[in-house]
PDB file with SEQRES, HELIX, SHEET and CRYST1 records, atoms N, CA, C and O in Angstrom:
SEQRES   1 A   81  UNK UNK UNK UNK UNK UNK UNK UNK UNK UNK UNK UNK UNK          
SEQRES   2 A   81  UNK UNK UNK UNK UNK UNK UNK UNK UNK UNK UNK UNK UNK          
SEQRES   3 A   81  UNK UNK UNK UNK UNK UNK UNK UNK UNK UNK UNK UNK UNK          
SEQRES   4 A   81  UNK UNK UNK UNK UNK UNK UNK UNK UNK UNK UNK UNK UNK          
SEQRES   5 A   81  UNK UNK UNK UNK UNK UNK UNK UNK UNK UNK UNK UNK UNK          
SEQRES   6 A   81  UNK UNK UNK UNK UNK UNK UNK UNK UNK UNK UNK UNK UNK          
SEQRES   7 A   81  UNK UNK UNK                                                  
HELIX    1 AA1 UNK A   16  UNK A   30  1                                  15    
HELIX    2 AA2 UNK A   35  UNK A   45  1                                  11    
HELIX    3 AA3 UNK A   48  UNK A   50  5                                   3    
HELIX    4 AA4 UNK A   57  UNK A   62  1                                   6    
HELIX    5 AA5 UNK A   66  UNK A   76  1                                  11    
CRYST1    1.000    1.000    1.000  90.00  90.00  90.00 P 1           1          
ATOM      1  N   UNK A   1     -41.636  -0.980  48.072  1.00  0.00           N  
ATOM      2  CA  UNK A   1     -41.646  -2.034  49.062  1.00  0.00           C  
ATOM      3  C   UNK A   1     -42.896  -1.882  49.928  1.00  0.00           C  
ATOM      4  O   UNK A   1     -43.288  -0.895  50.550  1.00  0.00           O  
ATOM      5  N   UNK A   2     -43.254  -2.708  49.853  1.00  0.00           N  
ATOM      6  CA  UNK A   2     -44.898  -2.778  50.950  1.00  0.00           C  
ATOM      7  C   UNK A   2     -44.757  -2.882  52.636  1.00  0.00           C  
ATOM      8  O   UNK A   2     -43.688  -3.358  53.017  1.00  0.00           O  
ATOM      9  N   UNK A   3     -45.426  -2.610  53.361  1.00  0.00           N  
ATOM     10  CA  UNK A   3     -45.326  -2.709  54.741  1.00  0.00           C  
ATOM     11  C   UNK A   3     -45.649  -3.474  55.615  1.00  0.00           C  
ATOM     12  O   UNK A   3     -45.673  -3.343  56.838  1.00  0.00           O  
ATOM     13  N   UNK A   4     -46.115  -4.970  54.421  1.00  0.00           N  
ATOM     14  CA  UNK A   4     -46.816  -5.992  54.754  1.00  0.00           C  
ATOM     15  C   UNK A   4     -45.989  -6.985  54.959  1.00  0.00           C  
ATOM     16  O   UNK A   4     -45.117  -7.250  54.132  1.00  0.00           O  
ATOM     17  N   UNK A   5     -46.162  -7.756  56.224  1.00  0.00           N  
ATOM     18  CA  UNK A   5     -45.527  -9.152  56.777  1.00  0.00           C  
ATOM     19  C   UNK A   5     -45.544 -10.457  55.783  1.00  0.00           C  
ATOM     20  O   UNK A   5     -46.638 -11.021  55.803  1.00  0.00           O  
ATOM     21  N   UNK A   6     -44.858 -10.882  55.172  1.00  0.00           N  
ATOM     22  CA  UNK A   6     -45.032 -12.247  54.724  1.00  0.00           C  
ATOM     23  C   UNK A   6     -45.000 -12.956  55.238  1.00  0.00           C  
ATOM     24  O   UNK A   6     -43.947 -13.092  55.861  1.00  0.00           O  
ATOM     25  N   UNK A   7     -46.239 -14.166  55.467  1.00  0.00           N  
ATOM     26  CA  UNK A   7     -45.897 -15.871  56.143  1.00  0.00           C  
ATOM     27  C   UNK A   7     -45.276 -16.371  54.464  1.00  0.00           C  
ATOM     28  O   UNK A   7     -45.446 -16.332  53.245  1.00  0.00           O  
ATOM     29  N   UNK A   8     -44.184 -16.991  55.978  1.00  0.00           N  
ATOM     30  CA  UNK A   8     -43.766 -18.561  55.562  1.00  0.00           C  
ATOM     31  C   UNK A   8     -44.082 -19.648  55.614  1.00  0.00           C  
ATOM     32  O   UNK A   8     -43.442 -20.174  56.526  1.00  0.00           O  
ATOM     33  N   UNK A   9     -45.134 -20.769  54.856  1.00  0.00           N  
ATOM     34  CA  UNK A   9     -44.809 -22.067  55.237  1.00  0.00           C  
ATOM     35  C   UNK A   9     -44.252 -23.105  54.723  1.00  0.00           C  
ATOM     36  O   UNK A   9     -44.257 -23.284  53.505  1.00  0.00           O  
ATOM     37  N   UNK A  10     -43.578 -24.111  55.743  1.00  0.00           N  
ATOM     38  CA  UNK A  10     -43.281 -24.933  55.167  1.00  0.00           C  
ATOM     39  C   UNK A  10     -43.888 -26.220  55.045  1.00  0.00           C  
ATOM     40  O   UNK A  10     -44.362 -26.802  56.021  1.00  0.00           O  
ATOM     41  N   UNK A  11     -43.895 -26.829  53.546  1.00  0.00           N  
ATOM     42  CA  UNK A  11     -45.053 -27.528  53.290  1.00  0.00           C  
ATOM     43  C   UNK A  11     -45.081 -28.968  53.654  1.00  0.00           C  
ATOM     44  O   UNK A  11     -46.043 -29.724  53.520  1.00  0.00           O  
ATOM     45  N   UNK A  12     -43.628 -29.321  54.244  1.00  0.00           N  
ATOM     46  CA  UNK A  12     -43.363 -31.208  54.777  1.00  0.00           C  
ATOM     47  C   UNK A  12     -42.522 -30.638  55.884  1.00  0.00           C  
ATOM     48  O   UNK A  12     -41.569 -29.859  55.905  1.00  0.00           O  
ATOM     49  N   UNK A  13     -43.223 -31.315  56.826  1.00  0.00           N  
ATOM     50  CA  UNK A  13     -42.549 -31.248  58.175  1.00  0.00           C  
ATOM     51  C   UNK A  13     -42.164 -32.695  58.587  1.00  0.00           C  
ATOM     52  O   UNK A  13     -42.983 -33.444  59.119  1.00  0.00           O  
ATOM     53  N   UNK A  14     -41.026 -33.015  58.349  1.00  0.00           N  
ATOM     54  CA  UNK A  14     -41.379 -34.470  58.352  1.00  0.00           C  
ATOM     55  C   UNK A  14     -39.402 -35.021  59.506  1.00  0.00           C  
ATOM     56  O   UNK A  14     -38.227 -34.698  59.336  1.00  0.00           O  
ATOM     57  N   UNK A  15     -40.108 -35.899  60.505  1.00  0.00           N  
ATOM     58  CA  UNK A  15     -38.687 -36.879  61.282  1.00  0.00           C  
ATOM     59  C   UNK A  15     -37.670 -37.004  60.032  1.00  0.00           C  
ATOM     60  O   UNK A  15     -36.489 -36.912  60.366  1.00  0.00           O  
ATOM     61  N   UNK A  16     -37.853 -37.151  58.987  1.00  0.00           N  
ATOM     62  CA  UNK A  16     -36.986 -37.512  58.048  1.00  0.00           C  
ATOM     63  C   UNK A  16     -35.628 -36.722  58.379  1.00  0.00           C  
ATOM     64  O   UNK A  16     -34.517 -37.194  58.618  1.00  0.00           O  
ATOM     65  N   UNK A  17     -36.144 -35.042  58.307  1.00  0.00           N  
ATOM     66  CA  UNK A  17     -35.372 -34.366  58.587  1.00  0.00           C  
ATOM     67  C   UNK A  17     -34.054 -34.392  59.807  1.00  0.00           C  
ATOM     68  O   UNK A  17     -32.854 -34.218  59.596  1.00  0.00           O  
ATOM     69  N   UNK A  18     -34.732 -34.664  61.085  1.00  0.00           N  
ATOM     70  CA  UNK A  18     -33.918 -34.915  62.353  1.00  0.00           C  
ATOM     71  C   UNK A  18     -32.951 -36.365  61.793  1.00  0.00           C  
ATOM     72  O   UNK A  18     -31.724 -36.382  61.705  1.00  0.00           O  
ATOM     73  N   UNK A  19     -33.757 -37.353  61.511  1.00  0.00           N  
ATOM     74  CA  UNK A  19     -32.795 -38.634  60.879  1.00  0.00           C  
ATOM     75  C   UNK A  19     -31.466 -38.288  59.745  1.00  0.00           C  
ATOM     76  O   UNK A  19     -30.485 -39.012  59.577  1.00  0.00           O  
ATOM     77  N   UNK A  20     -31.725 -37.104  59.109  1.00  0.00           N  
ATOM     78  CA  UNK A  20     -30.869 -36.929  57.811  1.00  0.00           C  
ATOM     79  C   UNK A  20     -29.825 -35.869  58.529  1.00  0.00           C  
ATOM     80  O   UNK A  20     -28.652 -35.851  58.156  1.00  0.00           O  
ATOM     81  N   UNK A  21     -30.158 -35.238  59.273  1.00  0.00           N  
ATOM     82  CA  UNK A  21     -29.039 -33.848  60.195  1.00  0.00           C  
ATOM     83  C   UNK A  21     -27.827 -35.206  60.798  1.00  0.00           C  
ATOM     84  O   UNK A  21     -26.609 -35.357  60.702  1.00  0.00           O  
ATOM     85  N   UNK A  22     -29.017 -36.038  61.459  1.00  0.00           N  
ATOM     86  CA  UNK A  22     -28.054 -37.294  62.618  1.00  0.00           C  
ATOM     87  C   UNK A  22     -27.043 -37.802  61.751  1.00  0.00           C  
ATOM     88  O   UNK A  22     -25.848 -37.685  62.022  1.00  0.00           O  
ATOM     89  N   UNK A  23     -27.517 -38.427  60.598  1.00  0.00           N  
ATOM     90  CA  UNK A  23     -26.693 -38.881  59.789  1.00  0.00           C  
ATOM     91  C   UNK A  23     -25.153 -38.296  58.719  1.00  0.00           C  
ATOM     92  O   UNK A  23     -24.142 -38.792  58.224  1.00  0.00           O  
ATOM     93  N   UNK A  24     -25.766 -37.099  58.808  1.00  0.00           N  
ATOM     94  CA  UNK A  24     -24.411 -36.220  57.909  1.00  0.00           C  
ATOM     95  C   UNK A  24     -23.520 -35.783  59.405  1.00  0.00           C  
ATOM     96  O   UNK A  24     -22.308 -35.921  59.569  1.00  0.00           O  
ATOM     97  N   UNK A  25     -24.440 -35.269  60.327  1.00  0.00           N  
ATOM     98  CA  UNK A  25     -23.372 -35.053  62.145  1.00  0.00           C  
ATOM     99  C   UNK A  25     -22.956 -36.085  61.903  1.00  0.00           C  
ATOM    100  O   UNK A  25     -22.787 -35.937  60.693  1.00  0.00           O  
ATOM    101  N   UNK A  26     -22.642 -37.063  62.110  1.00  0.00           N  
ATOM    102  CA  UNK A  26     -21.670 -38.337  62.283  1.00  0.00           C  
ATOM    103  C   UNK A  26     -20.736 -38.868  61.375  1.00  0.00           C  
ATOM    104  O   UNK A  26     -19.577 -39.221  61.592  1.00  0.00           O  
ATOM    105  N   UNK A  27     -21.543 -38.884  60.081  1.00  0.00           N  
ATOM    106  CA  UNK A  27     -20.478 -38.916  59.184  1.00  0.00           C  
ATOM    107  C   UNK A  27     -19.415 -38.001  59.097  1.00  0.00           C  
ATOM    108  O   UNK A  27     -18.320 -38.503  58.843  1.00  0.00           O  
ATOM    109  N   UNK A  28     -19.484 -36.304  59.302  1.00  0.00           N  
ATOM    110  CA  UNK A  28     -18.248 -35.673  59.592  1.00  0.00           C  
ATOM    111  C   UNK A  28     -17.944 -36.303  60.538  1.00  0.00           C  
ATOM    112  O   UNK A  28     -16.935 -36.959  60.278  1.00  0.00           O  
ATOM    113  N   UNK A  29     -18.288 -36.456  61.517  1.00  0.00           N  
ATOM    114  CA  UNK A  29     -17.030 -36.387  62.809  1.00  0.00           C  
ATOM    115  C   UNK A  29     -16.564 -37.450  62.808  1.00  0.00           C  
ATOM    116  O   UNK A  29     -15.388 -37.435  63.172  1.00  0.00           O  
ATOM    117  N   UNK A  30     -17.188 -39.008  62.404  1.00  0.00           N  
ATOM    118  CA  UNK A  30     -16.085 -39.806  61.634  1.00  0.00           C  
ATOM    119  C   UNK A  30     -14.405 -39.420  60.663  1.00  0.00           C  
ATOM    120  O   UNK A  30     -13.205 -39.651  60.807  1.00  0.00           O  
ATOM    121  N   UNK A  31     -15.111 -38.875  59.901  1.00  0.00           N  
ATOM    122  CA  UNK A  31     -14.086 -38.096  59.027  1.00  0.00           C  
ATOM    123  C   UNK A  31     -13.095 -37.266  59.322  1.00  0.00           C  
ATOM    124  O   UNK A  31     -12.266 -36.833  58.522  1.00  0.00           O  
ATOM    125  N   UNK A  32     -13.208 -36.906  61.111  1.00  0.00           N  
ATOM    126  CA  UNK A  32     -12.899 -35.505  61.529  1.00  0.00           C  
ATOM    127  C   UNK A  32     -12.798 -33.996  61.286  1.00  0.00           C  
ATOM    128  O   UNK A  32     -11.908 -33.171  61.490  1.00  0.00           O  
ATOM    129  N   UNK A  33     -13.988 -33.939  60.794  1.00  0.00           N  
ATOM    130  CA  UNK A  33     -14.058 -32.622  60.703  1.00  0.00           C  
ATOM    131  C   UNK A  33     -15.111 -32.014  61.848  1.00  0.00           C  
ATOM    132  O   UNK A  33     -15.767 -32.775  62.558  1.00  0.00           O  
ATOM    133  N   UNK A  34     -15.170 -31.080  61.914  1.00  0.00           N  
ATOM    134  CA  UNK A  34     -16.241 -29.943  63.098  1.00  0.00           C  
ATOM    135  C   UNK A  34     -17.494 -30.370  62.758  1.00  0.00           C  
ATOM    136  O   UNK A  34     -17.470 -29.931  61.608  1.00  0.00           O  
ATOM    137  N   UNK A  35     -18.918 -31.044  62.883  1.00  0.00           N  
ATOM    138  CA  UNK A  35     -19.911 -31.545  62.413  1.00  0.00           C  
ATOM    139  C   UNK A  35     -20.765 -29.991  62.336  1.00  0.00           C  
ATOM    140  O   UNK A  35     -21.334 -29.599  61.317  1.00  0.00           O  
ATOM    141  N   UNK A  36     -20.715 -29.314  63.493  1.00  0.00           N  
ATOM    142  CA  UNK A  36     -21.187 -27.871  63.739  1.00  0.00           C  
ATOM    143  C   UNK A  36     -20.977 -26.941  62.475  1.00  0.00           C  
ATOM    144  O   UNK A  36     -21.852 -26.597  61.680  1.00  0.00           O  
ATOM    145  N   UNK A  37     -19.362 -26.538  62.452  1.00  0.00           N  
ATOM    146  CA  UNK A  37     -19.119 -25.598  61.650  1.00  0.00           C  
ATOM    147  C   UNK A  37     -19.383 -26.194  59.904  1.00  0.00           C  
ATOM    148  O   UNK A  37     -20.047 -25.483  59.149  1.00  0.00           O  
ATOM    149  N   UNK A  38     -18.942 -27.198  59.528  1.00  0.00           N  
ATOM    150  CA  UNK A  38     -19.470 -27.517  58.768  1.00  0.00           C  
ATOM    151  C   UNK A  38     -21.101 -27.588  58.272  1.00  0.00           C  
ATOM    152  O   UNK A  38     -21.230 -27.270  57.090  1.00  0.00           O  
ATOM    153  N   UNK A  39     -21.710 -27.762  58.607  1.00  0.00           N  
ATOM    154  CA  UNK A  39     -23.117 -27.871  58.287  1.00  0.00           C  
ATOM    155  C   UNK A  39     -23.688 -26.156  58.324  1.00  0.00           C  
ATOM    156  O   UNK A  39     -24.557 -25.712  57.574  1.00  0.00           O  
ATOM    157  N   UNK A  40     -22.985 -25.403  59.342  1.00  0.00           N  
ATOM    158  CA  UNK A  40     -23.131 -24.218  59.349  1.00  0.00           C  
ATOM    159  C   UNK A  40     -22.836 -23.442  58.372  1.00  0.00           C  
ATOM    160  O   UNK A  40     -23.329 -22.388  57.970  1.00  0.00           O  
ATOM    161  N   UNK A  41     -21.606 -24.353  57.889  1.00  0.00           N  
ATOM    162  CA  UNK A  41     -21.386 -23.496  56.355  1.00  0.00           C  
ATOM    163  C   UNK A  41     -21.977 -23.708  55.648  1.00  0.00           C  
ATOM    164  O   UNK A  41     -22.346 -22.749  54.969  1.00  0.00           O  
ATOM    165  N   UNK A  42     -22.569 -25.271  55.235  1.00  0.00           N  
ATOM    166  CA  UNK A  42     -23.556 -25.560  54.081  1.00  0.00           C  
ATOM    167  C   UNK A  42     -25.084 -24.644  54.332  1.00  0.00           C  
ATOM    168  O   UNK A  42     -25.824 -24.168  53.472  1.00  0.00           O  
ATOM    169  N   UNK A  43     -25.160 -24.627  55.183  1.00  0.00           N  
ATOM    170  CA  UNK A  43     -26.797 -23.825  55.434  1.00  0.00           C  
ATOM    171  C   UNK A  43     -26.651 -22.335  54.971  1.00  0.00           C  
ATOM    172  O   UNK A  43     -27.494 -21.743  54.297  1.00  0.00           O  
ATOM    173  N   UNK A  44     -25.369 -21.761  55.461  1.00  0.00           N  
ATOM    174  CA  UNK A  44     -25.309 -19.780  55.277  1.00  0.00           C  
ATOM    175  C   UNK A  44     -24.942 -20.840  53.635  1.00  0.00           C  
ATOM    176  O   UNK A  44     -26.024 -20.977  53.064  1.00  0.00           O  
ATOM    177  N   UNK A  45     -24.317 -21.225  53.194  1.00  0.00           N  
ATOM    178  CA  UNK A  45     -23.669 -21.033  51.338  1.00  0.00           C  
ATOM    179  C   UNK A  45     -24.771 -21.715  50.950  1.00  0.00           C  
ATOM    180  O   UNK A  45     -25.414 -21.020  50.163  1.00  0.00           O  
ATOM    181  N   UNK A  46     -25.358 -22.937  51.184  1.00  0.00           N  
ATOM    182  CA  UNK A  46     -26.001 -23.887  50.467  1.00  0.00           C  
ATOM    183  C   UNK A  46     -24.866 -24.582  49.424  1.00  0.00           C  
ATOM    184  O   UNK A  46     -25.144 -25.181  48.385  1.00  0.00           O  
ATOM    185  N   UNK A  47     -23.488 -24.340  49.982  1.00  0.00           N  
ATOM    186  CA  UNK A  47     -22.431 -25.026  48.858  1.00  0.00           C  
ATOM    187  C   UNK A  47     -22.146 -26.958  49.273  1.00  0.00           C  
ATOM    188  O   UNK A  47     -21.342 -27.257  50.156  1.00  0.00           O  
ATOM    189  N   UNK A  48     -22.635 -27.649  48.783  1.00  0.00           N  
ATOM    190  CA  UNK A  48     -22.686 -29.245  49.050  1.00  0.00           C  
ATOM    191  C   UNK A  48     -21.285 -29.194  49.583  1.00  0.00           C  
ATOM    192  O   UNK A  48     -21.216 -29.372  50.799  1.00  0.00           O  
ATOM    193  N   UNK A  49     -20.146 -28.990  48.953  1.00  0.00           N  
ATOM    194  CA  UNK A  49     -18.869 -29.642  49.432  1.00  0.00           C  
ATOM    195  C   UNK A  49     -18.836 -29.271  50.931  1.00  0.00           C  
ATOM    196  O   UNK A  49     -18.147 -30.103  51.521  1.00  0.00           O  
ATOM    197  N   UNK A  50     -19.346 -28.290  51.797  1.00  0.00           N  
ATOM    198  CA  UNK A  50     -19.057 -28.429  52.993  1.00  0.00           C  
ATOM    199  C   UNK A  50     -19.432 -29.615  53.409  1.00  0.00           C  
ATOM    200  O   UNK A  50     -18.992 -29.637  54.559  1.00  0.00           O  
ATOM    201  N   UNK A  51     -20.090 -30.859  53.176  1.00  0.00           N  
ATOM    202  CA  UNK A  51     -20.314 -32.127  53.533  1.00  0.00           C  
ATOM    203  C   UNK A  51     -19.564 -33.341  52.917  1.00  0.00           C  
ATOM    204  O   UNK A  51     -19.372 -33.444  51.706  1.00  0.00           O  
ATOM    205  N   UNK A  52     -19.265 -34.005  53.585  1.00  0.00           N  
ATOM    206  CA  UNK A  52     -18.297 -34.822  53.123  1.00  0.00           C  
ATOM    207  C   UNK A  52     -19.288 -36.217  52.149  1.00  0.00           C  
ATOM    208  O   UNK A  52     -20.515 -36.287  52.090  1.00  0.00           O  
ATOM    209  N   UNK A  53     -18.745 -36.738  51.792  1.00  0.00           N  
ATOM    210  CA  UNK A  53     -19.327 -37.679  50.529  1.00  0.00           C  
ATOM    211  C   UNK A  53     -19.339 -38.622  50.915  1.00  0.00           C  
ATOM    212  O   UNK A  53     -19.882 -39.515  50.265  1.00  0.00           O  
ATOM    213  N   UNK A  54     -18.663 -38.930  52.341  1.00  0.00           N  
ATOM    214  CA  UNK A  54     -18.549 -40.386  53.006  1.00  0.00           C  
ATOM    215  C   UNK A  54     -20.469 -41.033  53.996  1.00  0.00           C  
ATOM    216  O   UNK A  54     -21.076 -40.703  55.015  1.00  0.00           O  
ATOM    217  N   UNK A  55     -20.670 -42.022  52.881  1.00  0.00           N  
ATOM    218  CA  UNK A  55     -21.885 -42.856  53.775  1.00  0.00           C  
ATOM    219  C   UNK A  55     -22.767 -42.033  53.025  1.00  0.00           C  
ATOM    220  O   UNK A  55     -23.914 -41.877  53.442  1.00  0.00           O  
ATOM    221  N   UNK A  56     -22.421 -41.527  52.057  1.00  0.00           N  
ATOM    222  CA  UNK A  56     -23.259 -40.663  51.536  1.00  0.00           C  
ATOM    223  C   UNK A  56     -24.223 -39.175  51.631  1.00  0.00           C  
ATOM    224  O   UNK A  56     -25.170 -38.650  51.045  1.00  0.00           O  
ATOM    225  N   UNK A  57     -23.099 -38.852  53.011  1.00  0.00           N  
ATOM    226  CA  UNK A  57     -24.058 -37.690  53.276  1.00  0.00           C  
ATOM    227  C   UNK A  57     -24.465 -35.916  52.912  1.00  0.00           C  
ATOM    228  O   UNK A  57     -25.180 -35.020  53.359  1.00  0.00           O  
ATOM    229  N   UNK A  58     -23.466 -36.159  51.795  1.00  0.00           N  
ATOM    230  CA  UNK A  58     -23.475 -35.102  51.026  1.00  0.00           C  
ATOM    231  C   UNK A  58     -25.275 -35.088  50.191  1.00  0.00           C  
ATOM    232  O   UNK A  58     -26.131 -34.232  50.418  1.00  0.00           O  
ATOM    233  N   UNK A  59     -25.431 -36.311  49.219  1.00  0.00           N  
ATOM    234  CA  UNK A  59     -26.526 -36.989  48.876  1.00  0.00           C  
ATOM    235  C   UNK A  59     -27.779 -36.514  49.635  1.00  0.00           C  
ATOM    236  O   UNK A  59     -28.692 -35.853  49.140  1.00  0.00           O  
ATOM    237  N   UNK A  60     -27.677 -37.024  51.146  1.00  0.00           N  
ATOM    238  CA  UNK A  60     -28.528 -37.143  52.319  1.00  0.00           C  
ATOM    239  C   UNK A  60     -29.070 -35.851  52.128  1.00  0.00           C  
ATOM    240  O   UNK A  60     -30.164 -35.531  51.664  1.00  0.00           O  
ATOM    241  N   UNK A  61     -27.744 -34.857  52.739  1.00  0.00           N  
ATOM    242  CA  UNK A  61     -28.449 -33.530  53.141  1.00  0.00           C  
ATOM    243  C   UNK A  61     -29.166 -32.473  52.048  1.00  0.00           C  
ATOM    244  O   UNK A  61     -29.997 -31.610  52.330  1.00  0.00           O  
ATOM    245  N   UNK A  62     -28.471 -32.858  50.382  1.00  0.00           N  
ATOM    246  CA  UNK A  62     -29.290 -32.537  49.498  1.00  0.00           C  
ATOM    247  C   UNK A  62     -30.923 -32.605  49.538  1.00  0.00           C  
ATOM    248  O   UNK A  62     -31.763 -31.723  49.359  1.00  0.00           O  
ATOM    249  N   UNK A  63     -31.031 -33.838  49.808  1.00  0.00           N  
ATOM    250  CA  UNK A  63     -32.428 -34.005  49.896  1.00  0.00           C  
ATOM    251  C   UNK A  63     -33.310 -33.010  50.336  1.00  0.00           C  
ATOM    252  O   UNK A  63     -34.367 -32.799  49.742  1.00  0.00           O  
ATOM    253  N   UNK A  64     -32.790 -32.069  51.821  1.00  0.00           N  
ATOM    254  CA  UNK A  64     -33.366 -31.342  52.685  1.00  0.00           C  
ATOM    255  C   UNK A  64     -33.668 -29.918  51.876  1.00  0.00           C  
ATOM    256  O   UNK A  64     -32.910 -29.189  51.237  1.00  0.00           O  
ATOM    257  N   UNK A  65     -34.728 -29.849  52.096  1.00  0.00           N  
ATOM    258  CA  UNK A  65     -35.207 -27.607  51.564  1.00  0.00           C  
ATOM    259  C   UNK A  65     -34.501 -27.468  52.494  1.00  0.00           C  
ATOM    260  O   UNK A  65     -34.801 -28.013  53.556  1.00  0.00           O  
ATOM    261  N   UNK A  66     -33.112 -26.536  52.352  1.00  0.00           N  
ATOM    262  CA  UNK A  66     -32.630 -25.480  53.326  1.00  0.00           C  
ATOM    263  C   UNK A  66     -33.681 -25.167  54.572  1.00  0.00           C  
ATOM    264  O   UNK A  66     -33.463 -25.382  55.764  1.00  0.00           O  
ATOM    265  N   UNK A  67     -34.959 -24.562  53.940  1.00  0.00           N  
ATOM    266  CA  UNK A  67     -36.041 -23.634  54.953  1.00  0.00           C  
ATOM    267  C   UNK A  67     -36.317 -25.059  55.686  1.00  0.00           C  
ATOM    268  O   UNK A  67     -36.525 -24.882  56.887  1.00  0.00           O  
ATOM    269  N   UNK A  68     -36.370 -26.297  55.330  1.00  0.00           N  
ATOM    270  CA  UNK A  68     -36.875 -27.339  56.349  1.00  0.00           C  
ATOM    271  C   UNK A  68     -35.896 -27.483  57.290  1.00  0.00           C  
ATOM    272  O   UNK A  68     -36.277 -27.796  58.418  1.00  0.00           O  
ATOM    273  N   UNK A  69     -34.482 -27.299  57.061  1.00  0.00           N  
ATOM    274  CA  UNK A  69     -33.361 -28.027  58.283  1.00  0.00           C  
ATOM    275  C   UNK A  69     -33.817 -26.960  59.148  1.00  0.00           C  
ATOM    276  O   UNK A  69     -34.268 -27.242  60.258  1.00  0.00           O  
ATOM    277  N   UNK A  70     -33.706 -25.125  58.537  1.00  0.00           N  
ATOM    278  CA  UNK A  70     -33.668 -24.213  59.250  1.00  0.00           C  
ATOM    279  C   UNK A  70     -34.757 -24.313  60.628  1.00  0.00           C  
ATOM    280  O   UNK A  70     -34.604 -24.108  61.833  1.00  0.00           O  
ATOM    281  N   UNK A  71     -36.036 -24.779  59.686  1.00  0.00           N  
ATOM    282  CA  UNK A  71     -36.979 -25.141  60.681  1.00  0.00           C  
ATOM    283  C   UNK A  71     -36.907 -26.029  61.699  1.00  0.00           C  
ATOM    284  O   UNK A  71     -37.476 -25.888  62.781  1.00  0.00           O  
ATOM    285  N   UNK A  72     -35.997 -27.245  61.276  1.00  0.00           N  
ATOM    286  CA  UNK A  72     -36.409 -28.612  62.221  1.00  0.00           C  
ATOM    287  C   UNK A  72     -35.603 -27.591  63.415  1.00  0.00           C  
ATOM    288  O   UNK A  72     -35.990 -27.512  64.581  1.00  0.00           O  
ATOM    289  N   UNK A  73     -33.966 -26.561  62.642  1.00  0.00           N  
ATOM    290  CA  UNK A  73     -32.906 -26.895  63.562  1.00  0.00           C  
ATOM    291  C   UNK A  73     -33.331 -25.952  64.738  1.00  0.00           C  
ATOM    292  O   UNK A  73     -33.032 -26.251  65.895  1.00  0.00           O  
ATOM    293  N   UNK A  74     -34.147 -24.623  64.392  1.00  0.00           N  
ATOM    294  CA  UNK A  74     -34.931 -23.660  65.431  1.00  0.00           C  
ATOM    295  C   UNK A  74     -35.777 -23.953  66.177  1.00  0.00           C  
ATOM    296  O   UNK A  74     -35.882 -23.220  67.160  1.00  0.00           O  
ATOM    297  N   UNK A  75     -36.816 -25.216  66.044  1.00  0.00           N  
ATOM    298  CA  UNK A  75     -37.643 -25.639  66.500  1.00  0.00           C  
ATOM    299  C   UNK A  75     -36.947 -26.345  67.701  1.00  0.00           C  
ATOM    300  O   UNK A  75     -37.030 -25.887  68.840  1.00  0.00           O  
ATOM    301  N   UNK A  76     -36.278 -27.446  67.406  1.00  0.00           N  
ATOM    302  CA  UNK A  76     -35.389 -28.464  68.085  1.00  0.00           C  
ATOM    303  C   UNK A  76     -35.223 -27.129  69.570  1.00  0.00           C  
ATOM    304  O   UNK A  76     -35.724 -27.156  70.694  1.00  0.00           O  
ATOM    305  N   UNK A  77     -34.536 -26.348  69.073  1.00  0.00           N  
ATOM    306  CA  UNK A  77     -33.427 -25.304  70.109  1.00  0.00           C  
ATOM    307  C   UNK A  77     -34.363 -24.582  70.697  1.00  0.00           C  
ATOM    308  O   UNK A  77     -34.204 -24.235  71.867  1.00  0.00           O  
ATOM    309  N   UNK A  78     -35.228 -24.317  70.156  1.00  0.00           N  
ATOM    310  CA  UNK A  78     -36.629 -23.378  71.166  1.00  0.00           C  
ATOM    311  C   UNK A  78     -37.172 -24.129  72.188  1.00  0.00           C  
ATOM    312  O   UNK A  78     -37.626 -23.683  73.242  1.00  0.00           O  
ATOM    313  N   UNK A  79     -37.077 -25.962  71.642  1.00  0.00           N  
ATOM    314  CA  UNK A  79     -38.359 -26.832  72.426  1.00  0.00           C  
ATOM    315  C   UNK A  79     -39.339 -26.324  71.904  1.00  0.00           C  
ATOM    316  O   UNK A  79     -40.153 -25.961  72.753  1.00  0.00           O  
ATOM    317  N   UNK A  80     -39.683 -26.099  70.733  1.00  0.00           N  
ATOM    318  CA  UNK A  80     -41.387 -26.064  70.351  1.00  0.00           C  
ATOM    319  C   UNK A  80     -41.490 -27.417  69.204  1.00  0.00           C  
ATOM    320  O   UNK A  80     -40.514 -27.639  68.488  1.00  0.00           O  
ATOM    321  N   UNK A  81     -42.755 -28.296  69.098  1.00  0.00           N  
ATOM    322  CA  UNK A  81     -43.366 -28.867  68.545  1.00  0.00           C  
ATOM    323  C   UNK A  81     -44.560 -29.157  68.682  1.00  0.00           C  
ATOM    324  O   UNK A  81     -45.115 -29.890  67.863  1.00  0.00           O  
TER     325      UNK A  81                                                      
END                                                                             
C-alpha cells in the first residue's frame, strides 16, 4: 500500500443533480415513506428498491454517479460552491 493521497474528481457537476434528489424527496414522501432514511439507504447499498417507482423516481436517481449525489449532497451542507 503506498503512502500517497489520491484525488478524486468528479467529471459533471451539473443542477441536474439538485433537480433529481428534489424529485425522488417528494416522490417518497408522497408515498409515505422517510425521504431521508430512504435515500440514505440507497447511497450506503446503492440497492434501487430503496426508491420507490412512483413518478418515476427510482429511474431518476439511477441516472446519478453515487460520487455525484455524494458531492452535490456535502457541498449543499458545507455551503461551498
Amino acid at each position: 500500500m503506498d503512502d500517497y493521497t489520491r484525488k478524486f474528481n468528479v467529471i459533471s457537476k451539473d443542477s441536474q443533480t439538485k433537480e433529481i434528489l428534489s424529485a425522488v424527496y417528494e416522490a417518497l414522501r408522497v408515498k409515505g415513506y422517510d425521504p431521508i432514511s430512504q435515500i440514505i439507504g440507497y447511497i450506503v447499498s446503492e440497492d434501487p428498491t430503496y426508491i420507490t417507482n412512483y413518478n418515476g423516481a427510482r429511474s431518476l436517481i439511477c441516472r446519478l454517479d453515487r460520487d455525484e449525489l455524494l458531492q452535490e449532497l456535502l457541498t449543499s451542507y458545507l455551503g461551498i460552491k
